[in-house]
DOKE-457164 format. One line per field, with one value per residue (C-alpha): residue in three letters; x negated, z, y negated. Coordinates in pm, whole numbers, plus 50000, padded with zeros to 5 digits. Layout:
N
aa: ala / ...
X: X / ...
Z: Z / ...
Y: Y / ...
REM end
This chain:
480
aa: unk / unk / unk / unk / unk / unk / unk / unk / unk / unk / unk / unk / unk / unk / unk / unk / unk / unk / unk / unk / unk / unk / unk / unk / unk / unk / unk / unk / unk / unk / unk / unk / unk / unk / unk / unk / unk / unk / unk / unk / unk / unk / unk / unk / unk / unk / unk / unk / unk / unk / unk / unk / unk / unk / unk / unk / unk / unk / unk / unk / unk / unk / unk / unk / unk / unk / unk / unk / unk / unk / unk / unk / unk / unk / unk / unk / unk / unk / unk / unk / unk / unk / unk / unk / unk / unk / unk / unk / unk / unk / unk / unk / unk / unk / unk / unk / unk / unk / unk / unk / unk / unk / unk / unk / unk / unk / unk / unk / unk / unk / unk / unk / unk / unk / unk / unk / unk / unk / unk / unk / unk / unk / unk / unk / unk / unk / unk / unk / unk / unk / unk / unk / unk / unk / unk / unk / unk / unk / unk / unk / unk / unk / unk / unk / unk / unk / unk / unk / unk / unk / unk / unk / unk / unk / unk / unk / unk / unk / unk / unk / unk / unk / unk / unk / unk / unk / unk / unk / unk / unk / unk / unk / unk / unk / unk / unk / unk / unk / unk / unk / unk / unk / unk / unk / unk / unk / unk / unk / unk / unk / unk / unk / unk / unk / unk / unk / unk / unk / unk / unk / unk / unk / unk / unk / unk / unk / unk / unk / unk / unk / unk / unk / unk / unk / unk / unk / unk / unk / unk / unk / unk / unk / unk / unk / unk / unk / unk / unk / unk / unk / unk / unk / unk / unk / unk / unk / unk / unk / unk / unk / unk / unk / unk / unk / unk / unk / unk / unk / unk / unk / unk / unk / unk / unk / unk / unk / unk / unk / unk / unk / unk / unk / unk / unk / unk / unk / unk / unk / unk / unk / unk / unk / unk / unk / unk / unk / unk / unk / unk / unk / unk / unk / unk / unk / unk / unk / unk / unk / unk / unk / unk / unk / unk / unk / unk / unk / unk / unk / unk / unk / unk / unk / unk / unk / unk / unk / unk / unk / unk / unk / unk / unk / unk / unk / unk / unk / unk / unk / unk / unk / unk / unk / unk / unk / unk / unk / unk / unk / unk / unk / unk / unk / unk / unk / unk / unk / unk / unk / unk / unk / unk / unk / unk / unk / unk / unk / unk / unk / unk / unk / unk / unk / unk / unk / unk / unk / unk / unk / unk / unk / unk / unk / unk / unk / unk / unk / unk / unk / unk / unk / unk / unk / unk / unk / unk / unk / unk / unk / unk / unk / unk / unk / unk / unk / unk / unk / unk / unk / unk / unk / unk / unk / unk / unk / unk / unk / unk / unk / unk / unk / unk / unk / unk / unk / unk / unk / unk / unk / unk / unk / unk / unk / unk / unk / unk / unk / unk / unk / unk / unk / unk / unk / unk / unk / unk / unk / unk / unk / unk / unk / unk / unk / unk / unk / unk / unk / unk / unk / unk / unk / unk / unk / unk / unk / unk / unk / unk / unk / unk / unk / unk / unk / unk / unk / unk / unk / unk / unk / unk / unk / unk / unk / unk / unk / unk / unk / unk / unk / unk / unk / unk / unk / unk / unk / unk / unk / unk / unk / unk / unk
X: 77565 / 77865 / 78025 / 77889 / 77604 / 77263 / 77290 / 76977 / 77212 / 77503 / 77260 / 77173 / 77503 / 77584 / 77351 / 77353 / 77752 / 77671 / 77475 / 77662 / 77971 / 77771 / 77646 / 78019 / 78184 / 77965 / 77971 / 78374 / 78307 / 78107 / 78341 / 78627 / 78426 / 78308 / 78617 / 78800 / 78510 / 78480 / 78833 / 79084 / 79233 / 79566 / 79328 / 79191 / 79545 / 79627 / 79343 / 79353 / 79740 / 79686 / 79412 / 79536 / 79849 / 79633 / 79452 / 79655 / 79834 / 79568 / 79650 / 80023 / 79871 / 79609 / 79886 / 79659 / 79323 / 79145 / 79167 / 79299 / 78865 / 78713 / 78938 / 78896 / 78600 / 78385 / 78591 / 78565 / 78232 / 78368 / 78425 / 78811 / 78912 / 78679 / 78827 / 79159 / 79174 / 79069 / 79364 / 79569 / 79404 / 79452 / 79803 / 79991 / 79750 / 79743 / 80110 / 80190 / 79966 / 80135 / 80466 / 80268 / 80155 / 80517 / 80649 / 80355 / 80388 / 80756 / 80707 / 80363 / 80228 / 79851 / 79803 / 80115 / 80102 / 80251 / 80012 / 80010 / 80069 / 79793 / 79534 / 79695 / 79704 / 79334 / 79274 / 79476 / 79298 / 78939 / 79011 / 79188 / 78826 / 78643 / 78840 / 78845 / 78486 / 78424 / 78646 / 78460 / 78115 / 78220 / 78391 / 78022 / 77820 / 77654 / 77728 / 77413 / 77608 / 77916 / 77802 / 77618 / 77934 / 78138 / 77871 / 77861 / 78205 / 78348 / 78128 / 77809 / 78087 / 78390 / 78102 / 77928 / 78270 / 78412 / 78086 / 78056 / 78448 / 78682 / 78971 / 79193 / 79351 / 79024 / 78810 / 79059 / 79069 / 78693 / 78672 / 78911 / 78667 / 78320 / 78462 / 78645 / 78279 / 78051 / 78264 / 78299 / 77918 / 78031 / 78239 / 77995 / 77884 / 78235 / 78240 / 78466 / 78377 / 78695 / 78925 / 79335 / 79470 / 79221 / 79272 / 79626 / 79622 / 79353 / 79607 / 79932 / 79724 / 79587 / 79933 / 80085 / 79848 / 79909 / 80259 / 80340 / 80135 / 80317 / 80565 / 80250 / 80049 / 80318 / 80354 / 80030 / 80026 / 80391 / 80179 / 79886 / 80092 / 80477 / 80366 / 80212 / 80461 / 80757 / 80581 / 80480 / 80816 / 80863 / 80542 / 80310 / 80011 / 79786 / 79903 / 79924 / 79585 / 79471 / 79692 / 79551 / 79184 / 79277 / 79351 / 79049 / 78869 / 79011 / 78744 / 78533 / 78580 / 78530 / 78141 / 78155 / 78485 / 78483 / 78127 / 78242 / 78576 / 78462 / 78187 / 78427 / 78738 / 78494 / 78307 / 78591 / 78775 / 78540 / 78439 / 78769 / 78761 / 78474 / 78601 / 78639 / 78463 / 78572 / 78237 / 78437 / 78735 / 78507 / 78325 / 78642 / 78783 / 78459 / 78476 / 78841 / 78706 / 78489 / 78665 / 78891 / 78636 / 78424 / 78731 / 78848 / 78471 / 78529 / 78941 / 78951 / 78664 / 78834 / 79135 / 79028 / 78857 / 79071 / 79151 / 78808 / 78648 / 78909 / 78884 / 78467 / 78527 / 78756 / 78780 / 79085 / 79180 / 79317 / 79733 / 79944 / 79994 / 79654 / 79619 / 79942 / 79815 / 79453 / 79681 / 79638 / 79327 / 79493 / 79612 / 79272 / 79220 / 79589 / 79440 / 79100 / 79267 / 79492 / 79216 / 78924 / 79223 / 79324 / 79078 / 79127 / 79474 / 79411 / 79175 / 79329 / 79649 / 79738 / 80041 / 80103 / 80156 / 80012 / 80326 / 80525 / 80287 / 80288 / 80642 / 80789 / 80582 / 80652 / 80995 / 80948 / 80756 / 81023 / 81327 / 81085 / 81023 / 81455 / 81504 / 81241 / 81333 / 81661 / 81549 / 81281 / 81224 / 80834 / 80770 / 80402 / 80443 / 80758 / 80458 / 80230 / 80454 / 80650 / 80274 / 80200 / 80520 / 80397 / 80056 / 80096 / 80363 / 80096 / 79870 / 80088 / 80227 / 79862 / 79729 / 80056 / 79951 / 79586 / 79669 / 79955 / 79702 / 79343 / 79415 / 79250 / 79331 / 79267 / 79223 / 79445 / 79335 / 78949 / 79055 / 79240 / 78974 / 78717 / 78913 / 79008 / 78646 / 78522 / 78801 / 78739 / 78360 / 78429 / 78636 / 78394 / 78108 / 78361 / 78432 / 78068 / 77960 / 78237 / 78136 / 77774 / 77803 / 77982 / 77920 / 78189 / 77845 / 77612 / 77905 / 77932 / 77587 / 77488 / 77834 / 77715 / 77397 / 77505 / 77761 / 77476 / 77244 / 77567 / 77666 / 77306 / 77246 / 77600 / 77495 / 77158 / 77283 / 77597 / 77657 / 78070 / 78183 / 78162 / 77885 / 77673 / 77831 / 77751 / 77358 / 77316 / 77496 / 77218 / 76927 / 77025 / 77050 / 76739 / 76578 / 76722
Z: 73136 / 73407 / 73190 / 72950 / 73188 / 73363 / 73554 / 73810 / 73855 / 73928 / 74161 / 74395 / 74410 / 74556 / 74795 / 74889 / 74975 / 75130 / 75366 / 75454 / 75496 / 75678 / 75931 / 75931 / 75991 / 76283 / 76430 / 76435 / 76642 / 76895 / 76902 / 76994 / 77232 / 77386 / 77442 / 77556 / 77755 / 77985 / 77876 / 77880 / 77608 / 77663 / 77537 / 77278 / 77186 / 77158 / 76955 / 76699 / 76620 / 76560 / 76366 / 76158 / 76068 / 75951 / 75782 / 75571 / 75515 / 75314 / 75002 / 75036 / 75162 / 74938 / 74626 / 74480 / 74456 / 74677 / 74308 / 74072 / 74122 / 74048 / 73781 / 73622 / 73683 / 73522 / 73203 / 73238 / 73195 / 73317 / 73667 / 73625 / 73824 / 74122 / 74128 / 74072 / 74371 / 74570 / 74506 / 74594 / 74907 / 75024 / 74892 / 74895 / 75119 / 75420 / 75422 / 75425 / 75727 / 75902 / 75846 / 75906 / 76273 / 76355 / 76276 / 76492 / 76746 / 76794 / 76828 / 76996 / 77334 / 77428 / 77700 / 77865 / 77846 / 77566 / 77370 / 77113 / 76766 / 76696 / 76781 / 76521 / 76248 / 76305 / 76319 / 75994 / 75810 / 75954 / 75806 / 75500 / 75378 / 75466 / 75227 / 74945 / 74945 / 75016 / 74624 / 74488 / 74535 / 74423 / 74083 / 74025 / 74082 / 74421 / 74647 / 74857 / 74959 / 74993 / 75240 / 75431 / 75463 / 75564 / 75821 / 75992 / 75974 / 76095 / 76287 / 76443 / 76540 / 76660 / 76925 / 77018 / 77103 / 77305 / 77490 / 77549 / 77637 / 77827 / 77777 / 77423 / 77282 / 77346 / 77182 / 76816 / 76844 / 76837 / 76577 / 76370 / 76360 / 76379 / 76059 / 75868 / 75921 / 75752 / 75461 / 75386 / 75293 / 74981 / 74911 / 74941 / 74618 / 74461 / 74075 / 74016 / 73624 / 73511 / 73314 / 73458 / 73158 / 73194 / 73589 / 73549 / 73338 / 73526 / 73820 / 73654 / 73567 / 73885 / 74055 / 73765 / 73833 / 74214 / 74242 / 73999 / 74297 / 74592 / 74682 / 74640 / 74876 / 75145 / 75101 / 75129 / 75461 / 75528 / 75543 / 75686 / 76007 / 75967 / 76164 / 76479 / 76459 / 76547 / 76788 / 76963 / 77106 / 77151 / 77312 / 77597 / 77482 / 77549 / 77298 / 77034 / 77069 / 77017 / 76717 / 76590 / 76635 / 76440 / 76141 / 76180 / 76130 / 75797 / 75726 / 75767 / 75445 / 75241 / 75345 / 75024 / 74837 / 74954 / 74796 / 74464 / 74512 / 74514 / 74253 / 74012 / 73999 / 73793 / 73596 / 73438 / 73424 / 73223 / 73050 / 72946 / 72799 / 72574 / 72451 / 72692 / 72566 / 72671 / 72876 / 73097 / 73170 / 73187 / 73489 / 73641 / 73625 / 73802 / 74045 / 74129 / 74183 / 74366 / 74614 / 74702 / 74770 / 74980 / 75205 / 75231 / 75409 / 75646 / 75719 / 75770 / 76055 / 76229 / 76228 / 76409 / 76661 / 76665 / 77029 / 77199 / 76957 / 77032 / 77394 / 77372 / 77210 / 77400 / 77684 / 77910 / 77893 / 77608 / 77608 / 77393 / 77239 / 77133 / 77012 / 76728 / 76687 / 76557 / 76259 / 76092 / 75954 / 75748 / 75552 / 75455 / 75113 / 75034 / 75124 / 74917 / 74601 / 74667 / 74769 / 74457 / 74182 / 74304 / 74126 / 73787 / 73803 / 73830 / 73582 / 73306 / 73301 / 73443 / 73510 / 73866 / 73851 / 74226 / 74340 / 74239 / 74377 / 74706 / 74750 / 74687 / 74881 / 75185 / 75120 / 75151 / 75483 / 75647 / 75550 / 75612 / 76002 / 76044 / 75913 / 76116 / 76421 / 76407 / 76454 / 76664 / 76993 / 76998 / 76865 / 76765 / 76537 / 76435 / 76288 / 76186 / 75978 / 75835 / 75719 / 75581 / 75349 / 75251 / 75135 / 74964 / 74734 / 74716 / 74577 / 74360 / 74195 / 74172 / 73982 / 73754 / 73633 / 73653 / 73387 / 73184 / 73196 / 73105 / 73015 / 73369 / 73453 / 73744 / 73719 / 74066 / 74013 / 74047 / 74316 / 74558 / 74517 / 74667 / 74881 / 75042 / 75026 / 75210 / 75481 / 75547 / 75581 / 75832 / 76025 / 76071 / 76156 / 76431 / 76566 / 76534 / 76729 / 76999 / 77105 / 77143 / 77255 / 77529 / 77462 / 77229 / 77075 / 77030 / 76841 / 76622 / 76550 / 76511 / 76286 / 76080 / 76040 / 75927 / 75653 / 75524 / 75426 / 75306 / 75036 / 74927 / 74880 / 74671 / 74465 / 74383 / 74310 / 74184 / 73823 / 73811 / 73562 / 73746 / 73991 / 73670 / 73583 / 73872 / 73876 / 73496 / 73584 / 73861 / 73636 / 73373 / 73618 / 73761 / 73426 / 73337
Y: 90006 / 89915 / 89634 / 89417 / 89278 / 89365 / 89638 / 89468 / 89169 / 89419 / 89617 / 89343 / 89201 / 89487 / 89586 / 89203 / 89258 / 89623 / 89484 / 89198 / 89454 / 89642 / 89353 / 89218 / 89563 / 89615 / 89221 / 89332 / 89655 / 89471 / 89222 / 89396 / 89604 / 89307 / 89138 / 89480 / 89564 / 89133 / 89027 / 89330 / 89514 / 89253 / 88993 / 89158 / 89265 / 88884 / 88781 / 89104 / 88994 / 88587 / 88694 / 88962 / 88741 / 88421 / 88647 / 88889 / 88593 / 88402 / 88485 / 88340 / 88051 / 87988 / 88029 / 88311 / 88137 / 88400 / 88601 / 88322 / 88142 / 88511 / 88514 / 88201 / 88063 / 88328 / 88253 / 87837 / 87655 / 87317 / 87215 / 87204 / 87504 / 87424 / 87076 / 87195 / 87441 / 87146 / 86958 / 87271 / 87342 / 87011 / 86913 / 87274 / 87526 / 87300 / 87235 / 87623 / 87668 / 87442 / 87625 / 87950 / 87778 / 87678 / 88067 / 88233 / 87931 / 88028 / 88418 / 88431 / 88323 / 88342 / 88601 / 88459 / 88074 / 87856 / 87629 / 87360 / 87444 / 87209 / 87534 / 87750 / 87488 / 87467 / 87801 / 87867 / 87609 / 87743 / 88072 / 87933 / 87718 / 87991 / 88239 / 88002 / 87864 / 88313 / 88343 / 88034 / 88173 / 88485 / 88348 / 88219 / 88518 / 88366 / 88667 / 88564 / 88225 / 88415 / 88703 / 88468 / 88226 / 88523 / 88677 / 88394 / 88289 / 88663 / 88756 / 88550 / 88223 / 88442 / 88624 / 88325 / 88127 / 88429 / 88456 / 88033 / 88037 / 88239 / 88077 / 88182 / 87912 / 87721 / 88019 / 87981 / 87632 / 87639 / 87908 / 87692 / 87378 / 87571 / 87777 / 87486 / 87286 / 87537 / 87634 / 87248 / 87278 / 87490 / 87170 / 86872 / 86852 / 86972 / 86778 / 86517 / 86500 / 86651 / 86422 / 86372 / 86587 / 86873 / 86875 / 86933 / 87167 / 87389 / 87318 / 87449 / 87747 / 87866 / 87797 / 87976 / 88264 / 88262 / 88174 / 88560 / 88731 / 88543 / 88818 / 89069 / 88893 / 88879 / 89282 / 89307 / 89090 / 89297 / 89628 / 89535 / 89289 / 89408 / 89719 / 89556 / 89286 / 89483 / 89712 / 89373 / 89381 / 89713 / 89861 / 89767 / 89511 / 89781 / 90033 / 89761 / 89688 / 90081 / 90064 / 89701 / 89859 / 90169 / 89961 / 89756 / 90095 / 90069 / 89806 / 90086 / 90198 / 89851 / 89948 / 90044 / 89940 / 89656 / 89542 / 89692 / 89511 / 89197 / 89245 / 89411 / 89136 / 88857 / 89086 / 89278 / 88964 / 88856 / 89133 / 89175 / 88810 / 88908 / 89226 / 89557 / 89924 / 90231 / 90250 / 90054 / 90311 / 90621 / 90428 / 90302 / 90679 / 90808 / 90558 / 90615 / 90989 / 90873 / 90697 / 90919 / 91161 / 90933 / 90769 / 91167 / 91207 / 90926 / 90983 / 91347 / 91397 / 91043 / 91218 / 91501 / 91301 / 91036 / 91010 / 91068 / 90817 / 90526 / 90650 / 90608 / 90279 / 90070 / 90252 / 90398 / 90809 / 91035 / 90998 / 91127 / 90778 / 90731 / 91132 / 90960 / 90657 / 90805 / 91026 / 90679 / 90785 / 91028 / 90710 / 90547 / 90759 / 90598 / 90239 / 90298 / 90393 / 90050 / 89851 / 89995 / 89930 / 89585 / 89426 / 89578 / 89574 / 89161 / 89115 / 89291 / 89050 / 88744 / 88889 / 88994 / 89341 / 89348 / 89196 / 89503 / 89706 / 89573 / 89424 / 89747 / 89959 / 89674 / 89712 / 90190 / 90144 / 89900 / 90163 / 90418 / 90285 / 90216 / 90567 / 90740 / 90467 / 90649 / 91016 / 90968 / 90878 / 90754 / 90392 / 90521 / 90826 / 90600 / 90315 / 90615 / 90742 / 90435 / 90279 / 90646 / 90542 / 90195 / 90308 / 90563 / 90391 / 90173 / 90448 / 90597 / 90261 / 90143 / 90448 / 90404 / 90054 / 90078 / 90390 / 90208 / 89879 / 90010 / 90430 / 90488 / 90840 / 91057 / 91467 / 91561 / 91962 / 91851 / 91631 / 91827 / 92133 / 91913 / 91798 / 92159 / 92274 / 91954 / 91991 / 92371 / 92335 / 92060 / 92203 / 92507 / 92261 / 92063 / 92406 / 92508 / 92142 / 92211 / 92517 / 92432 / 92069 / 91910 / 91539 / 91344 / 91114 / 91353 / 91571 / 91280 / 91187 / 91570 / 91613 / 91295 / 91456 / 91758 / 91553 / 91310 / 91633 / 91847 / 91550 / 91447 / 91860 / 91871 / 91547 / 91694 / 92061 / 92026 / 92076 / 91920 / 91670 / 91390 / 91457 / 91456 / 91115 / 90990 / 91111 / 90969 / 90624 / 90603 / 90739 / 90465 / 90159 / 90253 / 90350 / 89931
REM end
């Protein structure tokens, strides 16, 4: 078994978060194609930076409780953590946003004309419920309530306001409010049982437990925005927004980490409470393998075509700027390893080994980006290369302490020889495709094709260590 618990229950938690990721991933896409396609790529440039600052800013802003309720809660049987990040939310979170408004008030404009800070407090605080009522339903095992909270908070209200409005700093006011009023549901019947003493202790705790991964969460934020942010003031709006959209492909990959992510951090947390096998760390070190593998399959065919897919997405023509922004794919195996050991990494201490992690690997990409500022002359490959720094000292460092932490180990011989045979066979079916087919979409759907029959013939056939693992972990959850 995967953990201590039924493997069914594990099972449909995650295909209930698949889907959802699925649904959420693609509400995003048509999103952003939407808005390029009626409002302009300047627009959408606007809107993909105020919301990827609010947003890889949450867990600063929350003081950790986006992983300090998955954490506790599945080890508490009283109501005093729920009650207790409450009281933080209302007392310390909302405070923090504000100061987070004032900062993006001061450097940002929307599309060209000032507005009131008033519309990013609400938008902060919109975003803010709706990622702690997301980590509260998840500490409780009710991924149904959370994947339908974030569905509709991510994707059906952001598309509905920008088709109702066409103004922007009415469209985040309005997903500020809309968003702040359905996540307040997951409140309504919040306990209030929990006696003075117990509350603040249950408080000190989770603040103890967020304020350790502070500095973490703003690396995290630092690699994800610091990026964008200073080529906001060095490129044109247009470029930013190619570059903003190629990270959002990213997302791409949590079809599948992403589930497993967020179904991991509470069950190992409390796994680990009850008394962790070494069943645990053989699965952990397949799926490692495993992702690396899988994010290799998605980065490396993006990466080769990179320019005529964000080209066929958001519109405009091939450049050489978009041709170096798409050599970000290349980094999403580095952000899937970070991303699949976050949640172990958190649940086997309460100490915040994420913030070294992610602090110093902030701290690489920014000297990386002066350094390669100086010798180069194009802002673009400048930010490929600097975030190519930051995550993959995120990769490394995250493999260290996943292995000093839990014995998780990785085989890098295995790794890189299926990595090479996977990369030469698709490059001789691109070629193949190419010469036979003119059309950029039916390249890709006859290439993805092609892929989904070559992997399900490997899985089937293949007689390697840990395709084996794999087909037996499957035969025994079904066989549950």
């Amino acid at each position: 078994m995967l953990f201590k618990f039924n493997p069914k229950s594990i099972k449909v938690d995650f295909l209930i978060v698949f889907t959802n990721a699925i649904a959420v991933i693609v509400g995003v896409f048509i999103i952003n194609w939407y808005v390029a396609k009626y409002f302009g790529t300047e627009i959408l440039g606007h809107y993909l930076y105020i919301r990827r600052f609010f947003t890889s800013l949450i867990g600063a802003s929350l003081v950790g409780m986006n992983i300090g309720l998955p954490f506790y809660l599945p080890r508490s049987k009283s109501d005093v953590v729920k009650n207790s990040a409450f009281t933080i939310f209302i007392f310390l979170s909302i405070p923090i946003i504000v100061i987070f408004s004032y900062f993006i008030s001061l450097s940002s404009s929307l599309a060209g004309k000032e507005v009131s800070i008033l519309i990013y407090i609400m938008y902060g605080i919109g975003l803010n419920s709706q990622a702690i009522t997301y980590a509260r339903f998840r500490g409780e095992f009710k991924m149904f309530k959370a994947s339908i909270l974030q569905f509709t908070c991510v994707a059906l209200i952001p598309f509905a306001i920008f088709f109702y409005s066409t103004d922007l700093a009415n469209i985040f006011l309005l997903i500020g409010i809309s968003t702040l009023i359905i996540s307040s549901i997951g409140w309504i019947k919040n306990a209030i049982s929990s006696t003075f003493t117990n509350k603040i202790k249950g408080t000190l705790n989770l603040l103890r437990f967020g304020i350790e991964r502070i500095m973490g969460f703003f690396g995290q934020a630092a690699l994800l925005t610091g990026i964008p942010i200073i080529l906001a003031n060095s490129v044109h709006i247009n470029n930013l927004a190619y570059f903003n959209s190629s990270l959002s492909v990213f997302r791409f990959v949590l079809i599948i980490l992403g589930p497993l992510s967020i179904i991991l951090l509470p069950r190992i947390s409390k796994a680990i409470n009850e008394g962790i096998d070494s069943g645990i760390l053989e699965n952990l070190e397949l799926l490692l393998y495993w992702t690396i593998i899988a994010s290799w399959a998605v980065s490396f065919p993006l990466f080769i075509i990179g320019p005529e897919f964000l080209t066929l997405w958001l519109g405009g023509m091939v450049t050489y700027n978009i041709s170096v922004i798409s050599r970000i794919f290349l980094i999403i195996p580095l952000y899937a390893i970070t991303v699949i050991l976050r949640s172990p990494i958190d649940a086997a201490s309460e100490r915040g080994y994420n913030t070294v992690i992610y602090s110093i690997s902030a701290i690489f990409m920014f000297i990386g980006y002066f350094i390669f500022d100086k010798i180069m002359d194009n802002y673009m490959l400048t930010a490929v290369l600097a975030l190519s720094v930051g995550y993959l000292s995120a990769a490394v460092l995250s493999l260290y302490f996943v292995n000093k932490l839990l014995s998780v180990k990785i085989k890098p011989l295995k790794i890189l020889k299926a990595l090479g045979s996977y990369s030469f066979v698709s490059i001789l079916i691109f070629i193949t495709i190419e010469a036979l087919i003119d059309s950029i979409l039916i390249q890709l759907l006859v290439y993805g094709i092609i892929s989904i029959f070559m992997i399900l013939a490997y899985l089937y056939y293949s007689r390697g260590e840990y395709v084996s693992q794999l087909r037996n972990l499957f035969l025994k959850i079904n066989n549950e």
